[in-house]
C-alpha positions as CSV (number, residue, x, y, z in Angstrom):
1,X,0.0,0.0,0.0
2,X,2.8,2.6,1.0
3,X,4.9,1.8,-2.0
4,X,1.5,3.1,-4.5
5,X,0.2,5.8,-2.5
6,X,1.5,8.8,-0.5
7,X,-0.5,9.1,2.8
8,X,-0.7,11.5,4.7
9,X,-1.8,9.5,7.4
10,X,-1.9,6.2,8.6
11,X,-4.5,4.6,11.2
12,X,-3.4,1.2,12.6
13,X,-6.2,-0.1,14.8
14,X,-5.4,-2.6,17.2
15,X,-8.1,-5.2,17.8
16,X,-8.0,-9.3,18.4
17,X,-4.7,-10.7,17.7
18,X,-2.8,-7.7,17.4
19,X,0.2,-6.4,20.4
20,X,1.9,-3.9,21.0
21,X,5.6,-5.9,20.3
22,X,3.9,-7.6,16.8
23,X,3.3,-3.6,16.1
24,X,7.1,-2.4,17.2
25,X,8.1,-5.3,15.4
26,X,6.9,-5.1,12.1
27,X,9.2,-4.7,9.2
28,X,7.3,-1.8,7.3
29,X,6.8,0.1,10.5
30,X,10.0,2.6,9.9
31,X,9.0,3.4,6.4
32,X,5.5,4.5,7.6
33,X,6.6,6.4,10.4
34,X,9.2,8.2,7.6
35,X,6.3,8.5,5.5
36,X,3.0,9.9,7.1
37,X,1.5,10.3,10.5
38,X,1.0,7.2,11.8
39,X,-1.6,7.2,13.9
40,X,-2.9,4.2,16.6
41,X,-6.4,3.5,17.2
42,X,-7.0,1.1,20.6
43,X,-10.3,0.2,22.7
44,X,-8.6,1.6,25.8
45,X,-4.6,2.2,25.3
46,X,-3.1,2.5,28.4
47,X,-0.2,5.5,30.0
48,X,2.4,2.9,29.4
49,X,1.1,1.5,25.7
50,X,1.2,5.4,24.6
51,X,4.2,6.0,25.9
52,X,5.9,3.1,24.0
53,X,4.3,4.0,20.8
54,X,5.1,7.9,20.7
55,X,8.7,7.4,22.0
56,X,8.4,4.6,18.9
57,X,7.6,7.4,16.9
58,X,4.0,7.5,16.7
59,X,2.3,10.8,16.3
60,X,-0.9,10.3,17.8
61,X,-2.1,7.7,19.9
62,X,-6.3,7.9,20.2
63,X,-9.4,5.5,21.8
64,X,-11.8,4.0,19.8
65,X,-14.1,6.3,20.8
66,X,-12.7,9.2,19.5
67,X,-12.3,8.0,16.3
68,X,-15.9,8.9,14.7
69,X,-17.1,12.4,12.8
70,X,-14.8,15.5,13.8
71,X,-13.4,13.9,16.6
72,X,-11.7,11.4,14.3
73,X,-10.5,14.3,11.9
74,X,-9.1,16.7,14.4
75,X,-7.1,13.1,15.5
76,X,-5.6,13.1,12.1
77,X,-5.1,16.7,11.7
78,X,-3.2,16.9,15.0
79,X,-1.3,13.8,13.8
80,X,-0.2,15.2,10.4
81,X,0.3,18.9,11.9
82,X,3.1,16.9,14.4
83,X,4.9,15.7,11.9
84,X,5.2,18.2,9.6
85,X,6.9,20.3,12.5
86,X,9.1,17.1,13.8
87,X,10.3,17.0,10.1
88,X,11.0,21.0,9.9
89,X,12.8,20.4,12.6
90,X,15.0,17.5,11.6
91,X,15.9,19.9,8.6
92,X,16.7,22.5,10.5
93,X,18.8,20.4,12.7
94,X,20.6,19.0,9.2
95,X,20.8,21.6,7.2
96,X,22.0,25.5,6.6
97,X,18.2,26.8,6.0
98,X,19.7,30.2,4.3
99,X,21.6,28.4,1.3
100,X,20.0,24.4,1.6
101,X,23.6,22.9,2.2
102,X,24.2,20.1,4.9
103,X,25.3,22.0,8.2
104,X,28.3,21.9,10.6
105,X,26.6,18.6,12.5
106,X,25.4,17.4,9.2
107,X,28.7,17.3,7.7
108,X,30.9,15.9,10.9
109,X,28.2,12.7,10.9
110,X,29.2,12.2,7.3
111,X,32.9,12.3,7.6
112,X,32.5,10.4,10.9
113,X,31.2,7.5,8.7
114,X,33.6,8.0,5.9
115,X,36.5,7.9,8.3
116,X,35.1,4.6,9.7
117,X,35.4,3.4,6.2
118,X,38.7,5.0,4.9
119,X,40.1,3.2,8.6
120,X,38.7,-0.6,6.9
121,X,39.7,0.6,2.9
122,X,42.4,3.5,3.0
123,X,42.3,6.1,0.2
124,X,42.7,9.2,0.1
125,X,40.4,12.1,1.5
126,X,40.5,15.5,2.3
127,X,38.6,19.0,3.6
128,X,38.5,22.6,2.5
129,X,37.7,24.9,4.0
130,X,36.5,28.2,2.2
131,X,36.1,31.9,4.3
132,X,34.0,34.6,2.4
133,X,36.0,37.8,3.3
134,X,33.6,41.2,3.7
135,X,30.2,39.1,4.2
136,X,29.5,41.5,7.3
137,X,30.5,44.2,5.5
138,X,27.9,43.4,2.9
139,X,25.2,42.7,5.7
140,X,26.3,45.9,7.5
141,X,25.5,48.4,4.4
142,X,22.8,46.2,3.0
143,X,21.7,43.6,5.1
144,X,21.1,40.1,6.1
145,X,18.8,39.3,3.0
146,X,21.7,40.4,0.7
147,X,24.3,38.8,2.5
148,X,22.3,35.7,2.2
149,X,22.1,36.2,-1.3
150,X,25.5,35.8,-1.4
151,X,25.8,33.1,0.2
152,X,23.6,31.2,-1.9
153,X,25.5,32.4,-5.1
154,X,28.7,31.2,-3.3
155,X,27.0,28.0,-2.6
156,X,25.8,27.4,-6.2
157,X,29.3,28.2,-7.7
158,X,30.9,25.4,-5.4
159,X,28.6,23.0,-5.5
160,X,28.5,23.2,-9.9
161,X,32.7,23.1,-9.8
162,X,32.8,19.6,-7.7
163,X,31.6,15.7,-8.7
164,X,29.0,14.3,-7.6
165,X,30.2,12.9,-4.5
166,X,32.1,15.6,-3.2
167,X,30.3,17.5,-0.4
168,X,29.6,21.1,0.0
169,X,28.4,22.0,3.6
170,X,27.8,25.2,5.6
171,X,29.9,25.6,8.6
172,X,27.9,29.0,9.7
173,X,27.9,32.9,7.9
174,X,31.0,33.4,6.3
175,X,32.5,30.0,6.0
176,X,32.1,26.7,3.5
177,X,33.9,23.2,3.7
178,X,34.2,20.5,0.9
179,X,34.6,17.2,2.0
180,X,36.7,15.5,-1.3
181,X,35.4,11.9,-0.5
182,X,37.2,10.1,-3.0
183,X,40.8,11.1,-4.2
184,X,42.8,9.3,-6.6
185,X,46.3,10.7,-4.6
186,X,46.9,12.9,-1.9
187,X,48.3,15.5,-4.4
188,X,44.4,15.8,-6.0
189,X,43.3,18.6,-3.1
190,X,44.9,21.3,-3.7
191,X,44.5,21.6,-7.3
192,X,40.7,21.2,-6.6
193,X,41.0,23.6,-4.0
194,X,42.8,26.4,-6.5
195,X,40.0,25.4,-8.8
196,X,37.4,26.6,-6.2
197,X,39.4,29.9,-5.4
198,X,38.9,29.8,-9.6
199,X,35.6,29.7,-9.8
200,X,34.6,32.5,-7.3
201,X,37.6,34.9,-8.7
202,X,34.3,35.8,-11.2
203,X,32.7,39.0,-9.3
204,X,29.2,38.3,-7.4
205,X,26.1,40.8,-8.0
206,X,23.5,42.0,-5.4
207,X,20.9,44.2,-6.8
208,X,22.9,44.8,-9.8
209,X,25.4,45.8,-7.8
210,X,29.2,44.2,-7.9
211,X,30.6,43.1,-4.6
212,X,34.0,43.4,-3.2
213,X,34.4,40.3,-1.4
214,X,37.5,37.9,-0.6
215,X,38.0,33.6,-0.1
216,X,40.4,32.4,1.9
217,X,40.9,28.4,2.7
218,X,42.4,25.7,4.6
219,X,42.8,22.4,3.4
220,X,43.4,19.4,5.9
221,X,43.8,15.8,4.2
222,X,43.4,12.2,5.6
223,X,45.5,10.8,7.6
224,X,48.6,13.2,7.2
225,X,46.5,15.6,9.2
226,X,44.1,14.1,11.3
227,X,42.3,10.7,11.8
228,X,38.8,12.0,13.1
229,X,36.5,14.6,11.6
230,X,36.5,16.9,14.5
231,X,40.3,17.3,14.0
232,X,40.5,18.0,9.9
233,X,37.6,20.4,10.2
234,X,39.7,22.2,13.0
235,X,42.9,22.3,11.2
236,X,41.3,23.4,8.0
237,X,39.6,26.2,9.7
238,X,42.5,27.2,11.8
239,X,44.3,27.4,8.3
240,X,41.1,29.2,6.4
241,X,40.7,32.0,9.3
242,X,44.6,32.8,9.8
243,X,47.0,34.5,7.9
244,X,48.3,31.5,6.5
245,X,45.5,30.6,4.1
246,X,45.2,31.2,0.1
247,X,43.2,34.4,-0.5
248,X,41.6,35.8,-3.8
249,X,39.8,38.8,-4.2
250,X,36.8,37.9,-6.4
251,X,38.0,39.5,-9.4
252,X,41.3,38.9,-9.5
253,X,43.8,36.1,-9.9
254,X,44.6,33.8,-6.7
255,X,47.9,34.6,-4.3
256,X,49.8,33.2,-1.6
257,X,49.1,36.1,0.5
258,X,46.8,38.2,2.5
C-alpha cells in the first residue's frame, strides 16, 4: 500500500490478535513512520502503551471512541500537523536553511562515517575549508537578506565546480567546507582547491550591484592531518581563518598572500 500511494496519514487499529511488540516489530513500520502520521487507534490504550508508541515514533495515539465524525479528523489533523513540525525540525537540525547545504553537525556525521570506512579501505580524503572575506560588510550596508544572497551564489558556484560525490556543507555565515570523499592521490586537493578559489575569482552581483568580497581556505587531508572529523575540520579552519590561508579577491587572480 505505502509503495502506490503517499499518505498522509496512517491509522493502525489494534483489535483481536494484534500487540503492542507484533506492532514495534513489524518490518514496514520505519517506512510509515518516515512516511505519514501514523496514527494508533485502541479500545482503551493505556499510560504505558502510549508511551511506548510515541517514543516509537508514533504521532498520535487515540481510543476508539474518538475515532468517529470530527473527533476522528481533528485526530488526524493533530497527527499530520506533528509531523510536519518534527520533520521541519530535523531539517533545521541537518541543514543550513539560508543556502540548503548540509550543516556543521550534518557534515561531521558524514565524515564520521567516511572515516570509519577509509580506517577498513584506506584512500585518500581531504577537507577545504573556504572563508568569504567582507560578508558582514555586505550585511552591514545592505543587510542580512543580501548577504544571504550571497551566500547562496557562493553555494551554487561550489557545488556546480565539484563531482557528484564531493560534499559542499555550511559551517555557519562566512564560512564553507568541501569534503573530497574520494581522491585518486593525496596531491588531488589542492588543485581542486585552486580550482574553487577559480571559480569564485568571477565577481558576485547584489541588486545589480558588484561586490568586493575575498575567499580564503584551509585544506586538511586524511590521515597526514588528522584521523577524526573533529580534527581535519579544525585544522582546515584554523588554516582558512589565519593569515596562512590562500586568499583571492573575487575579481582577481589567486595569491599566496593576504
Amino acid at each position: 500500500m505505502l509503495n502506490q500511494h503517499a499518505w498522509h496519514a496512517l491509522v493502525v487499529e489494534f483489535g483481536v490478535g494484534l500487540s503492542t511488540e507484533q506492532l514495534l516489530h513489524w518490518n514496514g513500520l520505519a517506512r510509515a513512520l518516515l512516511e505519514t502520521a501514523l496514527v494508533l487507534v485502541a479500545p482503551e490504550p493505556t499510560l504505558a502503551e502510549c508511551q511506548r508508541w510515541l517514543q516509537a515514533g508514533v504521532r498520535e495515539v487515540a481510543s476508539s471512541r474518538e475515532m468517529h465524525g470530527d473527533a476522528a479528523g481533528r485526530v488526524l489533523r493533530m497527527a499530520i500537523e506533528r509531523k510536519r513540525q518534527d520533520d521541519a525540525a530535523r531539517r533545521a537540525y541537518s541543514i543550513d536553511l539560508a543556502t540548503g547545504l548540509p550543516n556543521h553537525q550534518q557534515l561531521l556525521e558524514h565524515m564520521t562515517h567516511l572515516l570509519a570506512l577509509r580506517e577498513r579501505e584506506p584512500a585518500p580524503m581531504a577537507v577545504v575549508v573556504l572563508q568569504l572575506e567582507g560578508l558582514q560588510s555586505v550585511e552591514a550596508s545592505q543587510g542580512a537578506e543580501a548577504a544571504n544572497v550571497l551566500r547562496r551564489k557562493a553555494a551554487v558556484r561550489l557545488r556546480s565546480a565539484l563531482r557528484a560525490s564531493d560534499v559542499v556543507a555550511s559551517l555557519g555565515r562566512d564560512m564553507f567546507a568541501v569534503l573530497l570523499a574520494w581522491m585518486d592521490a593525496d596531491e588531488d586537493a589542492e588543485p581542486v582547491a585552486r580550482k574553487l578559489l577559480a571559480t569564485a575569482s568571477v565577481p558576485m552581483q547584489v541588486s545589480g550591484q558588484a561586490v568586493p568580497l575575498g575567499m580564503r581556505y584551509g585544506l586538511a587531508q586524511f590521515p597526514a592531518h588528522g584521523r577524526d572529523a573533529q580534527s581535519l575540520l579544525k585544522r582546515a579552519t584554523a588554516q582558512a581563518a589565519g593569515g596562512d590561508g590562500r586568499l583571492v579577491r573575487l575579481g582577481e587572480a589567486a595569491n599566496d598572500g593576504a
